[in-house]
N, C-alpha and C positions, 0 to 999 in steps of 0.2 A: 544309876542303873535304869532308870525312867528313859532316861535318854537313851540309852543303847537301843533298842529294838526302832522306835523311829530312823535311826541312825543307819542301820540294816536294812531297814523298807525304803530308805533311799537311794543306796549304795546299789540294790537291786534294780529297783527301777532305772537308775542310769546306766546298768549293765542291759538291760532290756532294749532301751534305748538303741544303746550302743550295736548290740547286737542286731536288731530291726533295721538301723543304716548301713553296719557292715555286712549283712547280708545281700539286701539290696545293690549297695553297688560295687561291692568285691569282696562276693563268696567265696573265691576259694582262699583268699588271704584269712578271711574270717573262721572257714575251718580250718587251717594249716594252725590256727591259734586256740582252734578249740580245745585241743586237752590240756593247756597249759591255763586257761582263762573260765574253764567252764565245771560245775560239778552236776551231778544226779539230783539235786535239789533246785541249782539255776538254770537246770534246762525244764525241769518239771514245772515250775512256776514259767517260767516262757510259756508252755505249753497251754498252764493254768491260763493264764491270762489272755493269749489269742483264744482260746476255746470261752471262754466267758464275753471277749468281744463279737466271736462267732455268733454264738447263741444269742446273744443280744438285738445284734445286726438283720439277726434270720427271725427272731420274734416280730422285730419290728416293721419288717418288710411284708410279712404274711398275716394273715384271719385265721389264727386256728381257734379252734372251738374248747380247748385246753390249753391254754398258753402254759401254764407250772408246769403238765408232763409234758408238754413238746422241749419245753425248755431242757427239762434233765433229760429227756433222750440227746438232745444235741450236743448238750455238754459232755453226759458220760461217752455217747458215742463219737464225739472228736478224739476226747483222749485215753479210750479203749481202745482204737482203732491205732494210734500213737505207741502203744503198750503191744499190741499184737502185731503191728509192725516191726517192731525194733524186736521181738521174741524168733518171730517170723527169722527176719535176718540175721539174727546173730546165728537162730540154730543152723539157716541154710550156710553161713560162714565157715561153722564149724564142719559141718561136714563135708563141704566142697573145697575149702583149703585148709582148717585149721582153723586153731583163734589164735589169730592174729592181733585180734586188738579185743580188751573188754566190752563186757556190757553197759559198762557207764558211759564209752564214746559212742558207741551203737547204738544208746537209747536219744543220747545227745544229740547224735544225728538227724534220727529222726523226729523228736521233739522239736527243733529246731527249722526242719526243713518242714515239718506239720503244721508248725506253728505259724509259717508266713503263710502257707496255702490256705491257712483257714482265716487270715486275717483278710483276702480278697475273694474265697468261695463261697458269700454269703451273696454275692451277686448271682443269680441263675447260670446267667452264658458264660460265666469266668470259670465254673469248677473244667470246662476241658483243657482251660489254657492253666489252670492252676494246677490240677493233679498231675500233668508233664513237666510243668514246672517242680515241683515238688520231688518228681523221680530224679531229675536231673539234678536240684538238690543234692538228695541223697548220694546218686554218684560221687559230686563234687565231694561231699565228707566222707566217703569210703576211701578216696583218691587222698585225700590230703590232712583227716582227722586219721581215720584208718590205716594211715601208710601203707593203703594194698596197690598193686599195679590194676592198670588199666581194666586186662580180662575179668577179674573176680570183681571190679568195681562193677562191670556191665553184669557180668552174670549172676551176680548176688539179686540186684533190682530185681532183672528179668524174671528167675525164677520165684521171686516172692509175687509178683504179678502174675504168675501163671497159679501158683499157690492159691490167692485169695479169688481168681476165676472159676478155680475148682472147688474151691469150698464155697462160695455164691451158691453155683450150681447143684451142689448138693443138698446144701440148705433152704433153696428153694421149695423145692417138694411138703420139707417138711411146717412152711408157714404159710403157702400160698397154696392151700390145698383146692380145687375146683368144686 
């Protein structure tokens, strides 16, 4: 029984792996496999562990004057952000066409596609080329984890982009007071 759990931290980690190269160089093959290859727990741990490299990567690059809370801010907020994504989308899914597909593939997706953007947006000038990267992601798994057509694949992102612009801006007020 000692063995089993070692056994399991490995099996992941080369689903990890795997996942990290199939992504990289043929995504959409990579999602069209997603719901057959992937659970709510393998994509959370994805998530788990680019967000721990993130945080890592981004302590060590910077002088913060609190390194422990900058840290759990970066961790909890990669994958809050991960979580209110995929909440985000699944609801706009539902009510713009249906559910089509769960929230286990929805969360997967975005775990997923959250997961490699934060593994190269600890770079400064990479979070523009990452966070497009990441939407289009996402596209990709609506398109081919999702089995949605093309229009809801664009219009789900979009509107979840307009979503968190407006919620930015409302929330502003309330923390950046003058």
């Amino acid at each position: 029984m000692t063995f089993l759990l070692p056994e399991k931290i490995l099996k992941s980690f080369q689903f990890y792996g795997y996942a990290l190269i199939q992504i990289l160089i043929e995504p959409k093959r990579f999602f069209t496999e997603l719901p057959d290859n992937s659970s709510m727990m393998k994509s959370l741990g994805f998530c788990i562990l680019c967000a721990v490299f993130y945080t890592g990567a981004s302590l060590l690059i910077s002088n913060h004057a609190h390194p422990v809370e900058t840290g759990a801010l970066f961790f909890l907020g990669s994958l809050g952000m991960t979580f209110v994504s995929a909440c985000v989308s699944y609801g706009i899914m539902t009510l713009t066409v249906g559910r089509k597909t769960g929230f286990e593939t929805i969360f997967s997706i975005h775990a997923f596609s959250s997961g490699m953007m934060l593994l190269l947006s600890w770079v400064s000038f990479f979070f523009w080329l990452t966070e497009l990267w990441k939407w289009w992601l996402i596209y990709t798994g609506f398109r081919n984890a999702g089995k949605l057509s093309w229009k809801p694949a664009i219009l789900i992102p979009f509107i979840s982009m307009a979503v968190y612009v407006f919620l930015a801006f409302s929330l502003f007020p309330a923390f950046f007071r003058p």
